[in-house]
C-alpha positions in Angstrom: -69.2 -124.7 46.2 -69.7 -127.9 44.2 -70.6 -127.7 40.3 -71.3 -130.2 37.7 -74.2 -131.7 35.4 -76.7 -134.3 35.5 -78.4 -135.6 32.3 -82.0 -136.0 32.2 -84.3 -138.6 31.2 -85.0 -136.7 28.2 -81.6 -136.2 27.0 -81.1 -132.8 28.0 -78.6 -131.2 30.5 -79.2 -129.7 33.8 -76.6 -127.8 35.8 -76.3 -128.3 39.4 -74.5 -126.1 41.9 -74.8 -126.5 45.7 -72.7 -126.1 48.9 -72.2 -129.3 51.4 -74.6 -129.6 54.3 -71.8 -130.5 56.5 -67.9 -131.9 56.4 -69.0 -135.5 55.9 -69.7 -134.2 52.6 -65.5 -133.4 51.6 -64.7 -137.0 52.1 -64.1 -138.9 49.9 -66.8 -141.0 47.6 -66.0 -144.2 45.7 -68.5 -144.7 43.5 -69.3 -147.7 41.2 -71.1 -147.5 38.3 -72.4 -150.8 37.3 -73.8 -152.7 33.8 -74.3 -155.7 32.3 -75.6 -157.5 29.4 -78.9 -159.1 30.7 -80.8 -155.9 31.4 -82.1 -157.4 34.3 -82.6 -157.2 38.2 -79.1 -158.2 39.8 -78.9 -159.9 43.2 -77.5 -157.0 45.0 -81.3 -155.0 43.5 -79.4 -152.6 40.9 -80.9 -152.3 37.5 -78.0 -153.2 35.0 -78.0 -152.3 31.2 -76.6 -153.0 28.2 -72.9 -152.5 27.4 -72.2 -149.3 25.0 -74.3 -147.2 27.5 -71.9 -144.0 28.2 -70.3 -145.8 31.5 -67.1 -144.1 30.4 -68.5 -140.5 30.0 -70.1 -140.3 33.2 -66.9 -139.8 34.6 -64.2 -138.7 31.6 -63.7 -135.1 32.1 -65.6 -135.1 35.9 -62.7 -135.0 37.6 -61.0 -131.9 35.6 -64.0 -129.8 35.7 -64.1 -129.9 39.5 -60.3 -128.9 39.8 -59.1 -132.5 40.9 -56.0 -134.1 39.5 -57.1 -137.1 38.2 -56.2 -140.5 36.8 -58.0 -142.4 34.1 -57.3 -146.0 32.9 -58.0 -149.0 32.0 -58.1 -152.1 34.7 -56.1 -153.9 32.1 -53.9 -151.2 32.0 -53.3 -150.7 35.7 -52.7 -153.8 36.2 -49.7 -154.6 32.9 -48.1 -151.4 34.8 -48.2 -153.1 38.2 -46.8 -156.6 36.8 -44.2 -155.1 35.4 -43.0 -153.1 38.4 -43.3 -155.5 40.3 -40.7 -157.4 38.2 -38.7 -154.4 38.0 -38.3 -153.7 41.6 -40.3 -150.7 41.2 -43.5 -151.4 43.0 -43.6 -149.6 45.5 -43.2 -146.0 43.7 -45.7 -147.5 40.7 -48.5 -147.9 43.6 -47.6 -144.1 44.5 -49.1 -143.3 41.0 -52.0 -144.5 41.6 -52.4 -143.4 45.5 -51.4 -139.7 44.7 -54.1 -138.1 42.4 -57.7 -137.2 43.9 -59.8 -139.1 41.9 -58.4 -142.2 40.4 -60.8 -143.3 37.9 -60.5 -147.3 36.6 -62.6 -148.4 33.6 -63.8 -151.6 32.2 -63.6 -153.8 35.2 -64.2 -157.2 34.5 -63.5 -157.6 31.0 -60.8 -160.1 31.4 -60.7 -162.3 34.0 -57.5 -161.6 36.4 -54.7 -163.9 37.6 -54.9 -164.3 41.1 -51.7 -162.4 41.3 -52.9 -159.3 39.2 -56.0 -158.9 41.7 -53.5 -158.7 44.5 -52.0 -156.0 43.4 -55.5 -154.5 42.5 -56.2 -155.2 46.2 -52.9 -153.6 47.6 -54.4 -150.4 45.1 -57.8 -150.0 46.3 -56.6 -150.9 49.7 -54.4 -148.3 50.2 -56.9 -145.8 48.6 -59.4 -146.4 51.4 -60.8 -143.4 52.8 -57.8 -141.6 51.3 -58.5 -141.3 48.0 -62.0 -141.4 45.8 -62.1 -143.9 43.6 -64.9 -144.5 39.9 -65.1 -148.1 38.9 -66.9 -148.7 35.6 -67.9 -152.7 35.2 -70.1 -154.7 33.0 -70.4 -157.3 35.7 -72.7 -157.2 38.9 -71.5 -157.7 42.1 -71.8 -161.5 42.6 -69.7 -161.9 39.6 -66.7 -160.3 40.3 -65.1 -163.2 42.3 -65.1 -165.0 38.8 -63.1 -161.5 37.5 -61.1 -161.5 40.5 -59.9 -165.3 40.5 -61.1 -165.8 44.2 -64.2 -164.7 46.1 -62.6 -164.2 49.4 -60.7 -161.4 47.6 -63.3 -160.3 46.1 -65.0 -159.7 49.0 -62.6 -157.8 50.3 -62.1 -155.6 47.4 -65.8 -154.8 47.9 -65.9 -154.1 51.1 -63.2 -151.4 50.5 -65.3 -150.3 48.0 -68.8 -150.1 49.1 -68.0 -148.8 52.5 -68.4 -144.9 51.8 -69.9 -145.1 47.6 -72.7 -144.0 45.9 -73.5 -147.0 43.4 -74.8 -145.5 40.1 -76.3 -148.0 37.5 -76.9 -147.0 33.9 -79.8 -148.4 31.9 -81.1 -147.8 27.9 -79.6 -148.8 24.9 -76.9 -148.8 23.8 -75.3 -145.1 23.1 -73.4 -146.7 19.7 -76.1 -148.8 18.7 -78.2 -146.2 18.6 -76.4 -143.6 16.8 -75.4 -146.3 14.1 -79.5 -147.3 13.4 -80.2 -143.9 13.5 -77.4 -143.5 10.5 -78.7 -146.8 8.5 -82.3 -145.0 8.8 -81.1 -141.8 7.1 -79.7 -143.7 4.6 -82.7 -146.1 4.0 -84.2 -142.9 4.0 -82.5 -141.1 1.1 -82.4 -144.3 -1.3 
């Protein structure tokens, strides 16, 4: 039996339960949610959003509530732990970290560009998740800008294709979640005075 929640348009929570059709269901599901700045139509036809949107708590505490071991970090993150492996002679058992949980879940992809050394070891990652593992992205950035995150669009490609294979590609729109709550506070106060 699967479990979890879905937020509704109008803000309000909705509980869904359900059992999969078939096996093809268990695998597992990369899925990429997807933003950025401009608010408009992407290439790839996603509808992007605004940064500050709640990319990170679509998939926080998801991976605990469905009795999964999981993994959440930073790309930046990931990635300083790899280098420094790598340097150390430790590699090997540092990409075992990452290949071991359920649900590995990597946030804020594409804030800073990466080294094209750094995305190979993003690559040897996601690579050796493929169809082993499920993976959440979270990125500001649409599709047809990650070779500019990644360094090199043949890589790039390749990361994608990984990626997209078996995902469900959720983009997030509205204002910003912050912005929001902080005009809503400026009101109360213009409010009161």
């Amino acid at each position: 039996m699967l479990t979890g929640h879905r937020r509704r348009q109008d803000g309000t929570k909705q509980q869904i339960t359900g059992r999969p059709r078939h096996r093809a269901a268990l695998r597992p599901v990369t899925a990429i949610a997807t933003t950025s700045r401009t608010g408009k139509q992407s290439s790839e036809n996603l509808r992007t959003a605004d940064n500050g949107r709640g990319r990170q708590d679509t998939h926080r505490r998801r991976p605990r509530r469905c009795g999964l071991p999981g993994r959440l970090l930073g790309l930046d993150d990931m990635v300083r732990n790899l280098k420094t492996a790598e340097e150390t002679g430790r590699l090997t058992s540092k990409l075992g970290t990452y290949l071991r949980p359920s649900v590995l879940v990597v946030d804020e992809v594409g804030y800073q560009p990466l080294e094209r050394a750094e995305a190979n070891l993003v690559f040897q990652v996601i690579s050796k998740r493929y169809e082993r593992g499920s993976i959440i992205l979270t990125s500001n950035k649409t599709f047809s800008e990650w070779g500019q995150v990644f360094g090199d669009e043949v890589l790039a490609t390749a990361i994608l294709d990984r990626l997209l294979h078996h995902c469900d590609v959720i983009s997030i729109n509205g204002p910003s979640y912050r912005l929001k709550n902080r005009l809503m506070a400026i009101e109360r106060e213009n409010d009161v005075a």
